[in-house]
LUMGUDREN-890569 format. One record per residue (C-alpha): x, y, z; residue number from 1; residue in three letters. Coordinates in steps of 0.2 Angstrom, whole numbers, plus 5000, padded with zeros to 4 digits. Each point is the difference from the previous one (the first is absolute). Layout:
<sites>
@x=X | y=Y | z=Z | k=NUM | r=ALA
...
</sites>
This chain:
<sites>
@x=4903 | y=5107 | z=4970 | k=1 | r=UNK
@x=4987 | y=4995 | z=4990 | k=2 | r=UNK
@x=4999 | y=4994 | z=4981 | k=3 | r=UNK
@x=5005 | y=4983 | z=5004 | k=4 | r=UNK
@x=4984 | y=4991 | z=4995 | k=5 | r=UNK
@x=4995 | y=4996 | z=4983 | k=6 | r=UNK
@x=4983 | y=4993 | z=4994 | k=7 | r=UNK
@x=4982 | y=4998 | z=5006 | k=8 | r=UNK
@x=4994 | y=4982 | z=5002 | k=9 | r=UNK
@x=5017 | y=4992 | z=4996 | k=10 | r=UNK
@x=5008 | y=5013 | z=5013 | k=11 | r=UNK
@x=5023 | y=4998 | z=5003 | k=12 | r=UNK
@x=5006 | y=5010 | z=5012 | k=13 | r=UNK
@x=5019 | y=5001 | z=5000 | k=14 | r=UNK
@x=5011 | y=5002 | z=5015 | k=15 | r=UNK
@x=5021 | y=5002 | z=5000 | k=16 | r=UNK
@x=5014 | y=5010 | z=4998 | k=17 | r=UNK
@x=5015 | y=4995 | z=4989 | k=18 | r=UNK
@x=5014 | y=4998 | z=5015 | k=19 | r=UNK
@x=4987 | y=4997 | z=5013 | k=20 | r=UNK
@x=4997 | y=4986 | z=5010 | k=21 | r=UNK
@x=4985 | y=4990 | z=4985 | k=22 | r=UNK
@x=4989 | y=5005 | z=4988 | k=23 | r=UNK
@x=4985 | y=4992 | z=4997 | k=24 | r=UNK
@x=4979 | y=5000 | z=4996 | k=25 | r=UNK
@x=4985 | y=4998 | z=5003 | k=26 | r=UNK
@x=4988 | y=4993 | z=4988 | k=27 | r=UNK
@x=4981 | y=5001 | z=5005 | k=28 | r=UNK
@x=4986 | y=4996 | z=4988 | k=29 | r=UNK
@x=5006 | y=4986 | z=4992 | k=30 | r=UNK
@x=4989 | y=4986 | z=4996 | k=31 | r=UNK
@x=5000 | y=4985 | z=5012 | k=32 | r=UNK
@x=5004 | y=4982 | z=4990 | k=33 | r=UNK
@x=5013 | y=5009 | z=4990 | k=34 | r=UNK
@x=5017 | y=4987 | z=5000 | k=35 | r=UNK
@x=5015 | y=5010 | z=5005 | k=36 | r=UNK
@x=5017 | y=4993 | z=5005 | k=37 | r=UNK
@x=5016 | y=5007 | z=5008 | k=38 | r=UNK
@x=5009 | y=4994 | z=4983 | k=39 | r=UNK
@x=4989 | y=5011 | z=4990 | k=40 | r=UNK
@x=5003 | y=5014 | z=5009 | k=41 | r=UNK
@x=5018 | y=4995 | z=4999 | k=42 | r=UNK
@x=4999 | y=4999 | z=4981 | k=43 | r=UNK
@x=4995 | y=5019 | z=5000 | k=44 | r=UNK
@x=5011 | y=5008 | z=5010 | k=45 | r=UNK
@x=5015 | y=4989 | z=4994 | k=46 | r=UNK
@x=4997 | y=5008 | z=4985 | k=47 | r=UNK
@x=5002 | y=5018 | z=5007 | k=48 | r=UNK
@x=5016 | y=4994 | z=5010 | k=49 | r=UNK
@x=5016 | y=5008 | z=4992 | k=50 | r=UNK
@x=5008 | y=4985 | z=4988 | k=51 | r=UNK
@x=5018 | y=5005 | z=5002 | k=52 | r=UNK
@x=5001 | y=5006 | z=4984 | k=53 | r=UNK
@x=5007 | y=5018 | z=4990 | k=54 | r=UNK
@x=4982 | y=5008 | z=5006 | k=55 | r=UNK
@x=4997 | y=4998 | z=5016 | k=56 | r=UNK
@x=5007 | y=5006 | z=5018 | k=57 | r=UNK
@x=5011 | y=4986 | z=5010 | k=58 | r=UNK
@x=4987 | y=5000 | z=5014 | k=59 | r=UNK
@x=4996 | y=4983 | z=5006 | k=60 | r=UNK
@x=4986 | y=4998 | z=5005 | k=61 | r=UNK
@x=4991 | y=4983 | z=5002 | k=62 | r=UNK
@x=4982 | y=5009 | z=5000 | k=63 | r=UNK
@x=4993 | y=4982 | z=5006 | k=64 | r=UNK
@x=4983 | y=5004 | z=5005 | k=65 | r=UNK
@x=4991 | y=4997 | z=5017 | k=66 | r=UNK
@x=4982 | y=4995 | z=4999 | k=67 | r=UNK
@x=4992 | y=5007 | z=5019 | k=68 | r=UNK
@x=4980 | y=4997 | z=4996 | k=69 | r=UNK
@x=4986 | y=4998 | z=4987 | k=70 | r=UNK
@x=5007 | y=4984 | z=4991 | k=71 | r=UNK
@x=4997 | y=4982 | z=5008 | k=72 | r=UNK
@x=5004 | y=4984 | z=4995 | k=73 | r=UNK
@x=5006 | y=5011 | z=4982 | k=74 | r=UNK
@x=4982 | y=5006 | z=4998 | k=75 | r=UNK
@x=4995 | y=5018 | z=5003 | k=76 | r=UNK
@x=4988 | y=5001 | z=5015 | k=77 | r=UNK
@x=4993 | y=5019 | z=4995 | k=78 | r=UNK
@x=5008 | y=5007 | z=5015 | k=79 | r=UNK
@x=5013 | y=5013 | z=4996 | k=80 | r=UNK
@x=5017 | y=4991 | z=4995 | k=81 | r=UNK
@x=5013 | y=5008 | z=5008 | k=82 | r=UNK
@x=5019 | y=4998 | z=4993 | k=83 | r=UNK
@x=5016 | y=5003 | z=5004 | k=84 | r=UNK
@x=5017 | y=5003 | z=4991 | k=85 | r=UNK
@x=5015 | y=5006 | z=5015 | k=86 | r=UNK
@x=5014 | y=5009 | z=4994 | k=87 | r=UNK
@x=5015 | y=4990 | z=5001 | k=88 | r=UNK
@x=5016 | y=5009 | z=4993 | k=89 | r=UNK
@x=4997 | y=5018 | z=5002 | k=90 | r=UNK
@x=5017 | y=5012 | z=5003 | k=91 | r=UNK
@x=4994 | y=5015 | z=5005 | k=92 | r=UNK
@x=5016 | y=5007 | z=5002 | k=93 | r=UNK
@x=5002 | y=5003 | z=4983 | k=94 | r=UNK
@x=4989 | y=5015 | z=5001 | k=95 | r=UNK
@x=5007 | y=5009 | z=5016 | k=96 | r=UNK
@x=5010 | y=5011 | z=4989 | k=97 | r=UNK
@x=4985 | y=5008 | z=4991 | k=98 | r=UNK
@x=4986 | y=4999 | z=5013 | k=99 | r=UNK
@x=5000 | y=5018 | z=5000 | k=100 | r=UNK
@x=5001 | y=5000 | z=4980 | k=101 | r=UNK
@x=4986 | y=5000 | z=4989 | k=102 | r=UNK
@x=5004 | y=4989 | z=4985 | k=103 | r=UNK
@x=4994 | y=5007 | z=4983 | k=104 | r=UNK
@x=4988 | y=4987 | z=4993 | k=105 | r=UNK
@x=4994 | y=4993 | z=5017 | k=106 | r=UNK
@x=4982 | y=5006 | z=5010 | k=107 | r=UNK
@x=5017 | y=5005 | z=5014 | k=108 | r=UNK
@x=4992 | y=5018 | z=4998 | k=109 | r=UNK
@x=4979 | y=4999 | z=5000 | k=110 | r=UNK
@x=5002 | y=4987 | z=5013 | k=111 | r=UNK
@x=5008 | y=5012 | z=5011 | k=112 | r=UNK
@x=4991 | y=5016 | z=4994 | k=113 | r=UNK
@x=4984 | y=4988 | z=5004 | k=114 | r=UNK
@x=5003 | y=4994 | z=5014 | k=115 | r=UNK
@x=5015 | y=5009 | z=5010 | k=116 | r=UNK
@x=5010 | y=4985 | z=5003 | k=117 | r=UNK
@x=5004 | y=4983 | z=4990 | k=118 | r=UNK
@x=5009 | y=4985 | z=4998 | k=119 | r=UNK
@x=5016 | y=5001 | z=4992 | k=120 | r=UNK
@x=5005 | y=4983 | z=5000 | k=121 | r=UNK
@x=4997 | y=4995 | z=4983 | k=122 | r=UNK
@x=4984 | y=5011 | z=4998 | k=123 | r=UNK
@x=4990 | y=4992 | z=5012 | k=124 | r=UNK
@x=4982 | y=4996 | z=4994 | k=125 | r=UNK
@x=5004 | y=5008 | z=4983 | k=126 | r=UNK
@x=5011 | y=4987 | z=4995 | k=127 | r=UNK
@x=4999 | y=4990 | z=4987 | k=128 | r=UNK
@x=5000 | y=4985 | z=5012 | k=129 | r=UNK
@x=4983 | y=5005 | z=5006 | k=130 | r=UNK
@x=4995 | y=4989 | z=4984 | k=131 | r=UNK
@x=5004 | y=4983 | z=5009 | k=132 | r=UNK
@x=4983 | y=5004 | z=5009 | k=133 | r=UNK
@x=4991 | y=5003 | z=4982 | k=134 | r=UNK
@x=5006 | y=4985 | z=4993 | k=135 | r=UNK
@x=4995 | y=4991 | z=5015 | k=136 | r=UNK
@x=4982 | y=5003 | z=5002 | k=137 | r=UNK
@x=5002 | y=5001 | z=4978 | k=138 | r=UNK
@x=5002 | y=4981 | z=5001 | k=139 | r=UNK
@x=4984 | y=4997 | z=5007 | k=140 | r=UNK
@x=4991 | y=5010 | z=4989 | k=141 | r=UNK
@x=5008 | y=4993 | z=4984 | k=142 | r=UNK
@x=4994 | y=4982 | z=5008 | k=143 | r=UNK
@x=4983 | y=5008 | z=5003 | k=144 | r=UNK
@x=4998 | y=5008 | z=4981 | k=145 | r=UNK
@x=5007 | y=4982 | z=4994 | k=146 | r=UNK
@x=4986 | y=4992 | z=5004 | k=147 | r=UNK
@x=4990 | y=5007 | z=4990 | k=148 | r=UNK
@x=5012 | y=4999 | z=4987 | k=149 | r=UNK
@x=5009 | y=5019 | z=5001 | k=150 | r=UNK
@x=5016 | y=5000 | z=4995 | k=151 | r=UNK
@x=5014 | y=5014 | z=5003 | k=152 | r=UNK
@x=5016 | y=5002 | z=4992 | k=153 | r=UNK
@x=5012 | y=5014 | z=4998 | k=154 | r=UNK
@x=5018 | y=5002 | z=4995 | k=155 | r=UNK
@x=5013 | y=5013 | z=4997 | k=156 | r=UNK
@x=4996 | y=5007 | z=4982 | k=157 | r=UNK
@x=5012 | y=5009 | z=4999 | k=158 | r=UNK
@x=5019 | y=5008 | z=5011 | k=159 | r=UNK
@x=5014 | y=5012 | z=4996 | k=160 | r=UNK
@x=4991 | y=5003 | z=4984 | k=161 | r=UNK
@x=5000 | y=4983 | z=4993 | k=162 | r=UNK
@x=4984 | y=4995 | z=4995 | k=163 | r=UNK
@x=4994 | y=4981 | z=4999 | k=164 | r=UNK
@x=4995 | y=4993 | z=4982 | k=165 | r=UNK
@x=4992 | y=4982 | z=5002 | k=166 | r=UNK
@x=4988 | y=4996 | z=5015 | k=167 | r=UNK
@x=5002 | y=4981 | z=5006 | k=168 | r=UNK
@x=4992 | y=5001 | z=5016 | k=169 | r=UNK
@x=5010 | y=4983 | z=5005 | k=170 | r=UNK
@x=5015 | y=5010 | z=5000 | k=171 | r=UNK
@x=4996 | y=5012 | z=5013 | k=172 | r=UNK
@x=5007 | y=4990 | z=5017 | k=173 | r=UNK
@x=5014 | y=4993 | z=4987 | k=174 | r=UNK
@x=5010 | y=5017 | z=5002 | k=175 | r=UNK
@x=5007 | y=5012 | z=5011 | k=176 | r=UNK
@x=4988 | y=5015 | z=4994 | k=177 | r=UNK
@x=4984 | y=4990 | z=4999 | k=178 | r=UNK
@x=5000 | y=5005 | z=4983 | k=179 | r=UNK
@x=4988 | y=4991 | z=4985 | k=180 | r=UNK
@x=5014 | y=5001 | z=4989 | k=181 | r=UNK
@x=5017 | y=4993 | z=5004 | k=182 | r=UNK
@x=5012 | y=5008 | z=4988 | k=183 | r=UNK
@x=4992 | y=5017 | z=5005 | k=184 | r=UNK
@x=5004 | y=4993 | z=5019 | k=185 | r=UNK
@x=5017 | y=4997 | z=4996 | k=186 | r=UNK
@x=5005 | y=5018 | z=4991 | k=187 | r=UNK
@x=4989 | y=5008 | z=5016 | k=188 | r=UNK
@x=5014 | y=4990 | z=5013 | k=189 | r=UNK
@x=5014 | y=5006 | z=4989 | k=190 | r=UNK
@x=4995 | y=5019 | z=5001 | k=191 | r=UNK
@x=4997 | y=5000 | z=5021 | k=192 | r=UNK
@x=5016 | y=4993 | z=4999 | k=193 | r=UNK
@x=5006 | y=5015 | z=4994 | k=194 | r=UNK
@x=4989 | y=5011 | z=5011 | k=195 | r=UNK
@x=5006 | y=4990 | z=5014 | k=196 | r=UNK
@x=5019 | y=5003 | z=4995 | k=197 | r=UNK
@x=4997 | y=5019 | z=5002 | k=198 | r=UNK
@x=4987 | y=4999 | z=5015 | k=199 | r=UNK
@x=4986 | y=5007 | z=4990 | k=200 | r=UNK
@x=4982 | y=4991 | z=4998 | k=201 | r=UNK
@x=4988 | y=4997 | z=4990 | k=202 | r=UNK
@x=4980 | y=4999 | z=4995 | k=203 | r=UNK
@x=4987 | y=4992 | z=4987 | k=204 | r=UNK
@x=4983 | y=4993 | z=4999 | k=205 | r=UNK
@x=4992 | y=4988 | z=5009 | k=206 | r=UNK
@x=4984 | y=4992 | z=4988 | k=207 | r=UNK
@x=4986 | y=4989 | z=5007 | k=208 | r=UNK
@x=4985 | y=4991 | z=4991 | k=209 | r=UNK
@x=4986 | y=4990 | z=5009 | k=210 | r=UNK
@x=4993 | y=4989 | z=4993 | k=211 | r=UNK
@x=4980 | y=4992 | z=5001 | k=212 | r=UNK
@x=4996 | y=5015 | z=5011 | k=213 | r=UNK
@x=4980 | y=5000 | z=4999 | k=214 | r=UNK
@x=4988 | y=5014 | z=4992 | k=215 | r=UNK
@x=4996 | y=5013 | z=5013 | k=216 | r=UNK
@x=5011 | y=5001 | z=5015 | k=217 | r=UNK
@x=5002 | y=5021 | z=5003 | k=218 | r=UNK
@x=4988 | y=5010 | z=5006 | k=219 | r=UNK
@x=4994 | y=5018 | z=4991 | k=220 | r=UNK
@x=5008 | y=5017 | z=5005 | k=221 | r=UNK
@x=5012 | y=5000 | z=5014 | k=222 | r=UNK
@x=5004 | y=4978 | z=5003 | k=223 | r=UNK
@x=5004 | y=4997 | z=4980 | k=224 | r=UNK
@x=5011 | y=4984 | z=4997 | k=225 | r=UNK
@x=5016 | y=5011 | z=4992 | k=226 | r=UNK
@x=4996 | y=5014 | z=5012 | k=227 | r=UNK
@x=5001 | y=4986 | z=5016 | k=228 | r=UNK
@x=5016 | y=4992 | z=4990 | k=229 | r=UNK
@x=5006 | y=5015 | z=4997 | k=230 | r=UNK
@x=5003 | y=5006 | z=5019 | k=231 | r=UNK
@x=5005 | y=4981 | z=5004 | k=232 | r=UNK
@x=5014 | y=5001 | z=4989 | k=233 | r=UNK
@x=5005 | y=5017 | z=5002 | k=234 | r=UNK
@x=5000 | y=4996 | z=5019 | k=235 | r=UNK
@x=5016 | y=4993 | z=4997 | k=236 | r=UNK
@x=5017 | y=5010 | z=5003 | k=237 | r=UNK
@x=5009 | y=4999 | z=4985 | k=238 | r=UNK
@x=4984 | y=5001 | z=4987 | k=239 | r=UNK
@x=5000 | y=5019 | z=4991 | k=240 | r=UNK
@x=4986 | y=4996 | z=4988 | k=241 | r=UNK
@x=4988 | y=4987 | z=4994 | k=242 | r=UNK
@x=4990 | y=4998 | z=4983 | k=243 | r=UNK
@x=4986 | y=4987 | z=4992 | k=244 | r=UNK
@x=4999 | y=4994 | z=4985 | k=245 | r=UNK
@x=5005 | y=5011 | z=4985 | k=246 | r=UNK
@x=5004 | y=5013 | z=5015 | k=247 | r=UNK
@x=5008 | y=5016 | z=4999 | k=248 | r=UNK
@x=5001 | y=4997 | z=4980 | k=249 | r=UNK
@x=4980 | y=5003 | z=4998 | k=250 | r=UNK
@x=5006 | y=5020 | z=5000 | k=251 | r=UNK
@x=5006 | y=4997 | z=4984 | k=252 | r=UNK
@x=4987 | y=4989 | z=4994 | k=253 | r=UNK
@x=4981 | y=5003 | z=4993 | k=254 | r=UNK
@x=4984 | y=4993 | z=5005 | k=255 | r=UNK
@x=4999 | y=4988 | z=4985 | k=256 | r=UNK
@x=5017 | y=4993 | z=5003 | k=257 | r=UNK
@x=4996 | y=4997 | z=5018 | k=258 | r=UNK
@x=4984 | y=4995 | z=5004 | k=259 | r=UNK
@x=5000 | y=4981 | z=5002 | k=260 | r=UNK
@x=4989 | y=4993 | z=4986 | k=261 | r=UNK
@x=4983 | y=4988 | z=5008 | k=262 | r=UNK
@x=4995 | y=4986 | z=4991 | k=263 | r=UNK
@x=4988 | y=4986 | z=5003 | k=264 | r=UNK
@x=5008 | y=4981 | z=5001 | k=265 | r=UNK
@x=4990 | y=4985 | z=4992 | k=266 | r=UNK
@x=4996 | y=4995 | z=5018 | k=267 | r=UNK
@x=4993 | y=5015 | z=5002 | k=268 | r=UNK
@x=5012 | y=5009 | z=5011 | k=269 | r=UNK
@x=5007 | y=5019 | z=4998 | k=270 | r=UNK
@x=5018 | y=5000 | z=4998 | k=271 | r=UNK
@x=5013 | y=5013 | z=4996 | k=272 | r=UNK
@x=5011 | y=5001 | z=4987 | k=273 | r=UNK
@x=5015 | y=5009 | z=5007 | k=274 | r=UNK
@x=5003 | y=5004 | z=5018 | k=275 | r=UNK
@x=5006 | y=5019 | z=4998 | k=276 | r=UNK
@x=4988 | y=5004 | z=5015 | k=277 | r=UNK
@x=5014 | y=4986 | z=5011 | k=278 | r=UNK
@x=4984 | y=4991 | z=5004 | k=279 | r=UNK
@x=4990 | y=5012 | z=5010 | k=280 | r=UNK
@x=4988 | y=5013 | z=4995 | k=281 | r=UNK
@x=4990 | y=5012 | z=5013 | k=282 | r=UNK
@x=5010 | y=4993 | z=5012 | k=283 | r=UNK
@x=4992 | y=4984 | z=4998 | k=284 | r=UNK
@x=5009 | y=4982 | z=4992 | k=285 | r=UNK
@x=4993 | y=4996 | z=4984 | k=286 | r=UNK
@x=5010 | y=4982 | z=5003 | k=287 | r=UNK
@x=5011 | y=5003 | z=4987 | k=288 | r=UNK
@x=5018 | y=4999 | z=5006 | k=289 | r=UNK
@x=5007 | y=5012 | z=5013 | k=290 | r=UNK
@x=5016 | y=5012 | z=4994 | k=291 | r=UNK
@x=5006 | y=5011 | z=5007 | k=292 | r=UNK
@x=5021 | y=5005 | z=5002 | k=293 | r=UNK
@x=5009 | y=5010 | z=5016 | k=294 | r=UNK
@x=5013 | y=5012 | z=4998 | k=295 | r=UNK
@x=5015 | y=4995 | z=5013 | k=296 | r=UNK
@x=5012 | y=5016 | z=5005 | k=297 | r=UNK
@x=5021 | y=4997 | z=5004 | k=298 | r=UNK
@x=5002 | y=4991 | z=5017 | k=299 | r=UNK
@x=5006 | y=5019 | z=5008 | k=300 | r=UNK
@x=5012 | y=4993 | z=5011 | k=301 | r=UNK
@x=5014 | y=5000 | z=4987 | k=302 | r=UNK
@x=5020 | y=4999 | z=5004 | k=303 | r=UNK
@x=5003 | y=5018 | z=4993 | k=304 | r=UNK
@x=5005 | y=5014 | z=5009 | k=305 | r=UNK
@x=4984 | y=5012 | z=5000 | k=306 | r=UNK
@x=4992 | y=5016 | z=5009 | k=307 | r=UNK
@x=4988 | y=5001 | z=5014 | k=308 | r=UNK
@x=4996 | y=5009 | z=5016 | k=309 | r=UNK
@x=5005 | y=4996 | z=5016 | k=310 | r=UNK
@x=4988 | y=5004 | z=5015 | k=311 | r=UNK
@x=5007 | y=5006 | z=5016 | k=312 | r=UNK
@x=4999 | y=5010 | z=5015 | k=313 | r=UNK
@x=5000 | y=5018 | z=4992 | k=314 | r=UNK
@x=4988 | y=4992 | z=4985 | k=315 | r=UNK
@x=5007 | y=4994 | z=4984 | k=316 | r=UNK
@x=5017 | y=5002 | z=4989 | k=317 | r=UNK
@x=5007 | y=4993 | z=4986 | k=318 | r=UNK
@x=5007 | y=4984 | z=4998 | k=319 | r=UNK
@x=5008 | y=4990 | z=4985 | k=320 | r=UNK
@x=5003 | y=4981 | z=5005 | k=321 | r=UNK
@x=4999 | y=4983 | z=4997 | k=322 | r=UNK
@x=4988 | y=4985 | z=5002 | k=323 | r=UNK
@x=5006 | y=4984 | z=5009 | k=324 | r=UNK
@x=4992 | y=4983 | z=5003 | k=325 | r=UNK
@x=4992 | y=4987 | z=4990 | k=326 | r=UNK
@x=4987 | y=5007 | z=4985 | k=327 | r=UNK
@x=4995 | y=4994 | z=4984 | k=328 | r=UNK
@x=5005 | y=5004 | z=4983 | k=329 | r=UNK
@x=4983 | y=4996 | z=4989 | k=330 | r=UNK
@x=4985 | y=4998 | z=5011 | k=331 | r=UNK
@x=4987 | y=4993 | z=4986 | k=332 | r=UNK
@x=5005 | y=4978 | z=5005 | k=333 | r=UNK
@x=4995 | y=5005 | z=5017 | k=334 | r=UNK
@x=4986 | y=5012 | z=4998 | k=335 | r=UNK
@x=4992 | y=4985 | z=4986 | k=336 | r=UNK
@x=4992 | y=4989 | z=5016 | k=337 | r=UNK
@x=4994 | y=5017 | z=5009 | k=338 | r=UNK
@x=4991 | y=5006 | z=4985 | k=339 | r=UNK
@x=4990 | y=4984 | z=4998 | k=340 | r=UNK
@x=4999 | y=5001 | z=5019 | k=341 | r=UNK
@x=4989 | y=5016 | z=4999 | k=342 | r=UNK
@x=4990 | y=4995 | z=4986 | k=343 | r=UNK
@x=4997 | y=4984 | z=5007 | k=344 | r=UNK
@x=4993 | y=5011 | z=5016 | k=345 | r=UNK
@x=4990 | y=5010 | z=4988 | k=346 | r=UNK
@x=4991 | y=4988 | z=4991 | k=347 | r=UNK
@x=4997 | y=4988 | z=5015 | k=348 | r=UNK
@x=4992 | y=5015 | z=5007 | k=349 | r=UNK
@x=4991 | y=5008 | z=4986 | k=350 | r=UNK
@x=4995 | y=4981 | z=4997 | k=351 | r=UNK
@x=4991 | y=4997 | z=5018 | k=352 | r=UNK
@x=4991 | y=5018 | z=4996 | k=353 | r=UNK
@x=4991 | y=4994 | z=4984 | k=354 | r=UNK
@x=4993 | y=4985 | z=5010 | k=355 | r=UNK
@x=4987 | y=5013 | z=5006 | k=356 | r=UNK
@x=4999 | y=5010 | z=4981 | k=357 | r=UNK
@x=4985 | y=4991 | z=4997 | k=358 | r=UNK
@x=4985 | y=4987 | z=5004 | k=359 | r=UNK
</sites>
């Protein structure tokens, strides 16, 4: 199978299925000197974890991480760092009764079309477990860009069609839907709750900004920053659609309106005075800030009764059933530390390019 390694001189390759025995990476590329601990790692992946609250799945997992290589005495040696997460409270028995079933919403069907066999047991690699990985080797880089003063953060923008309206950053680790605004968080928790009641689920947006991101990281045609961004973030499961800056509304906009104005500083320096372009332009940074949003689908595995296909010995047939086990309500809280995790991967990458962009 391939597809499971992402980036160029900052290279992860990820390796795990949700109800197998570990998942893990390996990191390779990164710089050596670089201070990395098990308790930043930690940090990260805690912040996936589900946080027995109204929008995640009762799975408990500890997700502590396993440190094999490429870090010593917590410096990074620049071998390939090689992690490890093991799988700790699967129950696989909860999908016996639909390991014939396609479930509506699920890669259940491709993966079998593509591959003539899969792994039922809670979609194998295409779960959205498979992100513990991503957030793992995501630490690292988020450390690396730190150092030279990069900083990443994203936040659910907006769930079940409630929309934040204030952005205090400080707030996001404060409530349960890593949300900027916690009134919006609030009325976002009381309509899963009503999702949950019923057995349905529920989407929204997941915004990121990056912040002192320096002038000319992207390369021209085919390795732009958004296009690189772009496939990073939409590599994850649950992501249907990703925009940048003023996005999707430029359609209804005119050149005027939406070119960024240049101007000259009295130090001398070009700046921008708005960011319509969401701080990229050719596919290269401009160092103004980095923002772009991610549409998040329903979780599919939902409570309800729905209709499928059931494969069997004389083909296929139709089938109207029910999903069991442990799933999510709203998957933005938990999809926030992935998103920075695959910028974070982007940027380290596309960083270590620019070292050769020039004498």
């Amino acid at each position: 199978m391939g597809g499971s390694s992402f980036g160029q001189i900052f290279r992860v390759t990820t390796f795990g299925e949700s109800h197998g025995v570990a998942l893990g990476c390996v990191v390779d590329g990164c710089p050596s000197g670089l201070t990395i601990t098990k308790e930043i790692i930690q940090t990260e992946l805690n912040k996936r974890k589900p946080q027995n609250n109204p929008t995640s799945t009762n799975r408990n997992e500890s997700d502590e991480v396993k440190i094999l290589s490429g870090i010593f005495e917590n410096k990074t040696t620049g071998t390939p760092i090689a992690l490890l997460i093991e799988n700790q409270n699967q129950h696989s028995a909860d999908y016996d009764n639909i390991k014939n079933v396609y479930r509506p919403g699920h890669a259940d069907f491709s993966y079998d079309e593509k591959f003539g066999f899969r792994d039922y047991r809670g979609g194998g690699r295409s779960s959205g477990r498979e992100t513990c990985a991503r957030v793992a080797a995501g630490s690292i880089a988020k450390e690396f860009l730190k150092t030279k003063g990069i900083t990443i953060t994203a936040y659910t923008k907006e769930a079940c069609g409630i929309e934040v309206e204030e952005y205090d950053f400080s707030q996001i680790e404060k409530n349960f839907m890593k949300a900027p605004d916690t009134n919006a968080a609030q009325k976002m928790l009381s309509k899963i709750e009503e999702y949950k009641k019923i057995g349905n689920s529920c989407g929204g947006i997941v915004e990121c900004v990056v912040e002192n991101c320096p002038k000319g990281l992207g390369e021209p045609v085919f390795n732009k920053a958004d296009a690189l961004l772009s496939m990073a973030v939409m590599s994850i499961g649950a992501i249907k659609g990703i925009e940048f800056g003023t996005g999707f509304s430029v359609s209804k906009s005119n050149g005027k309106e939406n070119n960024d104005p240049m101007r000259v500083n009295e130090e001398g320096n070009i700046y921008f005075e708005s960011n319509n372009a969401g701080g990229i332009l050719g596919g290269i940074t401009t160092g103004e800030k980095i923002i772009f949003r991610a549409a998040v689908k329903p979780v599919p595995s939902i409570y309800m009764e729905q209709k499928s296909v059931e494969k069997n010995d004389n083909g296929y047939s139709n089938k109207t059933f029910a999903i069991q086990g442990r799933h999510d309500i709203c998957l933005c809280p938990r999809i926030v530390p992935v998103v920075e995790a695959m910028t974070a991967l982007t940027l380290a990458d596309l960083y270590l390019q620019n070292t050769n962009a020039r004498i």
